[in-house]
C-alpha positions as CSV (number, residue, x, y, z in Angstrom):
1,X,5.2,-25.2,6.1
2,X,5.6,-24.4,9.8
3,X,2.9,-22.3,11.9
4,X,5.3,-19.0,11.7
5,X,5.6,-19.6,7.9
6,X,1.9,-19.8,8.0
7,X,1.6,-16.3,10.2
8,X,3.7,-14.8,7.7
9,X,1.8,-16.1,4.6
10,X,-1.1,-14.5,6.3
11,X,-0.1,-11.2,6.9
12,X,1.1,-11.1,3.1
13,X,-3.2,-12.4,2.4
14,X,-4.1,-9.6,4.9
15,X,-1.7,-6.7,3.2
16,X,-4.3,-6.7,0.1
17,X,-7.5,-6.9,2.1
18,X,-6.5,-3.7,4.7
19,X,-5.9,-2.0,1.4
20,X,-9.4,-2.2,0.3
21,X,-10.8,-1.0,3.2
22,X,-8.2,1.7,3.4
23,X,-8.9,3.0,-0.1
24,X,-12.3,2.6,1.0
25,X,-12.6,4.5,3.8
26,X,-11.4,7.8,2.2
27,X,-10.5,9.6,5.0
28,X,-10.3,13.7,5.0
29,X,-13.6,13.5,2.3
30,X,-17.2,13.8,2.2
31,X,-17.4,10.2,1.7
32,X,-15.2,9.3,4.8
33,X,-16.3,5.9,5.8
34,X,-15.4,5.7,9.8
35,X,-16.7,1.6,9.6
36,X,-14.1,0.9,7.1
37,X,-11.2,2.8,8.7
38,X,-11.7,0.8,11.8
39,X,-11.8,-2.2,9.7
40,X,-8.6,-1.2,7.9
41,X,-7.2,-0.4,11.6
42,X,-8.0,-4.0,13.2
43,X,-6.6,-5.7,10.0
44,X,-3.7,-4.0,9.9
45,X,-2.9,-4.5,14.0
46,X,-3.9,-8.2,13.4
47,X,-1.6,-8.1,10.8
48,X,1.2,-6.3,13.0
49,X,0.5,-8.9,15.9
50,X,1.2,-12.0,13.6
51,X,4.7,-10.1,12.9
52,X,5.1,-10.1,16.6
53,X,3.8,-13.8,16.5
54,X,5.5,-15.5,13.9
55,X,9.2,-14.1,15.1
56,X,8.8,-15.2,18.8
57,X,7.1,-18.7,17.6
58,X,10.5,-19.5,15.7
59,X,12.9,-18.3,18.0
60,X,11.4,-20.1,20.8
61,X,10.9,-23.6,18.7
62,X,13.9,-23.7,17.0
63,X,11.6,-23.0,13.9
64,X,13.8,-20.1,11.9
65,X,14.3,-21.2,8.3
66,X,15.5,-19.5,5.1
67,X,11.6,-18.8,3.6
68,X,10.8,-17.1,6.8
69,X,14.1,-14.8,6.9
70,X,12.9,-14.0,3.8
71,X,9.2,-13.5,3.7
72,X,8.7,-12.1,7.0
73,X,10.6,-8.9,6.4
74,X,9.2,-8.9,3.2
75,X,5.6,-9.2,4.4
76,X,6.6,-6.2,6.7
77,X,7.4,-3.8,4.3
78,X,4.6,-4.7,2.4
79,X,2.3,-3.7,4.7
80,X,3.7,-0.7,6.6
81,X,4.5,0.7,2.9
82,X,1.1,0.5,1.4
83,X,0.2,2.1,4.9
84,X,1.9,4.9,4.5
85,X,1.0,5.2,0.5
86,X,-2.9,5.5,1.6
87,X,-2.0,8.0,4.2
88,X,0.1,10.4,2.0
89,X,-3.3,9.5,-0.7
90,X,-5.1,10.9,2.2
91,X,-3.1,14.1,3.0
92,X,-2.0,13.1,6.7
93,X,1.7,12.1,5.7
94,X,4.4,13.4,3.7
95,X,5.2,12.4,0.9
96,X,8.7,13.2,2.0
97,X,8.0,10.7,5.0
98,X,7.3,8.1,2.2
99,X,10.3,8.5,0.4
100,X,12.2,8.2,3.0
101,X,11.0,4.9,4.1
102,X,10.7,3.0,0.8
103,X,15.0,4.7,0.5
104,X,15.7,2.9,3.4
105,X,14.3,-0.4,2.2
106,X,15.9,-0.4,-1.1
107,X,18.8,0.5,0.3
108,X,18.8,-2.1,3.4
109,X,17.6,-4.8,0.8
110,X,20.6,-4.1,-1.5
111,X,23.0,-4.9,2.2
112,X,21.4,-7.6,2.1
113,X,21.6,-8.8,-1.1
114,X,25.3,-7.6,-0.5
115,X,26.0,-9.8,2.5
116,X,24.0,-12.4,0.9
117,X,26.9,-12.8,-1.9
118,X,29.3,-13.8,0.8
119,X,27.0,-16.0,2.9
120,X,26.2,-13.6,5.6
121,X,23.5,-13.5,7.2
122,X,22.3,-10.0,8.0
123,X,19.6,-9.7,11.4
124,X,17.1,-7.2,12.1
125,X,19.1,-4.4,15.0
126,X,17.1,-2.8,17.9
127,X,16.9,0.5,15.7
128,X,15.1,-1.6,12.9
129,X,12.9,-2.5,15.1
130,X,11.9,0.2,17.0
131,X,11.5,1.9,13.4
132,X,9.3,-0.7,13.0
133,X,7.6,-0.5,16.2
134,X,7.0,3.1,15.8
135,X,5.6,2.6,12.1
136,X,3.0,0.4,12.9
137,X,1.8,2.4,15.9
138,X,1.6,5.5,14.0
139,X,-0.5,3.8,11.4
140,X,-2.5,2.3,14.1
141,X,-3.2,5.8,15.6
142,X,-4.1,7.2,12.5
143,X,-6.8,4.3,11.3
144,X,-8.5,4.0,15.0
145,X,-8.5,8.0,16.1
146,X,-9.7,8.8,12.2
147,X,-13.0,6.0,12.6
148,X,-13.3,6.6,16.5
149,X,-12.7,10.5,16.7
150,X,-15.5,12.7,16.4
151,X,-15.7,14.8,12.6
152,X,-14.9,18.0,14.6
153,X,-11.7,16.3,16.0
154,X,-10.4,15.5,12.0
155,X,-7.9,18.0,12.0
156,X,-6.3,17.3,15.3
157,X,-6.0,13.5,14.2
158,X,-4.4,14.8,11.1
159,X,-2.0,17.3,12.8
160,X,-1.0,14.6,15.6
161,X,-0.7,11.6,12.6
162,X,2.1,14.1,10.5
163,X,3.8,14.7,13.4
164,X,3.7,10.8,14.5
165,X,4.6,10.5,10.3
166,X,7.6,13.2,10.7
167,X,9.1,11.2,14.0
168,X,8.4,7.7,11.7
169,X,10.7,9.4,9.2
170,X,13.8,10.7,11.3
171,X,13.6,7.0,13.2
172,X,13.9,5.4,9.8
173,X,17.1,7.4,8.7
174,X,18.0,6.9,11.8
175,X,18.0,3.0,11.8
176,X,19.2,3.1,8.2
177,X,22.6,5.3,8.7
178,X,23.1,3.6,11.4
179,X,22.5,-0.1,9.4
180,X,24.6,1.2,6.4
181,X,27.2,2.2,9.0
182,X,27.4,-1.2,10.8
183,X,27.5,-3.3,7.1
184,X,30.2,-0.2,5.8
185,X,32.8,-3.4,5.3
186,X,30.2,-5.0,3.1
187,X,30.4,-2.4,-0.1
188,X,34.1,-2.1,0.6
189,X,33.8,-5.6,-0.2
190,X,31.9,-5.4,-3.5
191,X,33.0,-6.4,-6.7
């Protein structure tokens, strides 16, 4: 197994231990644990960084294979998903938001699976990724402001997080109409 194989593996290990902290912290309770959020918060942006990691350390050593086209995007969605899960648990997202997302990720996995059929291989486009950009920063503002703001500040970190949670939401059917548009020829296709 190559080193961005490895990256990817541990992002997919760190996915269940940010959760744990996350559930732990309990944000918008009595029991809000700021120690944990920040915790949850430096997991999940060490997790976020081997995403950034992993991709550039294949591209530039000629290192791309078929586990890592799968798992890393994979390893993703795991982790931005059960990001967003604990904040709609915690009352700072949508649940709206959230059904949004995991649509677009069913419905950009069955392309996929689609394009797969006919040997194509389908890669990430700029509005994937800026989705994705903009995912992991809104969870990263959420999980630092909620352990480094003061508890007086707790409702402007919740207002700012659903409106960074809203803007997460119209980016990802954004880069998923525009996906489904560019693979159109791919369900034409189907049999």
């Amino acid at each position: 197994m190559n080193l961005p194989n490895k990256l990817t593996m541990l992002r997919v290990i760190l996915v269940p231990v940010f959760m744990v902290f996350a559930a732990c912290s309990r944000y918008g309770t009595a029991d809000f644990n700021p120690a944990f959020a920040l915790i949850a918060g430096i997991l999940f942006a060490a997790a976020s960084f081997t995403d950034f990691l992993d991709g550039y350390l294949a591209r530039k050593n000629n290192l791309v294979t078929d586990f890592g086209k799968f798992m890393d995007p994979l390893a993703d969605k795991c982790l931005t998903t059960a990001a967003f899960i604990y904040m709609v648990a915690c009352g700072v997202c949508s649940p709206v938001v959230l059904a949004v997302i995991l649509f677009r990720e069913f419905a950009v996995a069955g392309v996929r699976m689609l394009a797969a059929e006919t040997g194509t291989v389908i890669a990430a486009n700029m509005w994937g990724k800026v989705k994705t950009v903009l995912q992991m920063l809104t969870v990263l503002f959420y999980y630092f402001a909620a352990a480094l703001a003061n508890p007086t500040d707790a409702m402007a970190v919740g207002l700012v997080t659903q409106l960074l949670c809203w803007l997460c939401g119209a980016a990802t059917v954004l880069s998923g109409g525009i996906y489904l548009w560019q693979n159109r020829k791919l369900f034409m296709q189907a049999k």
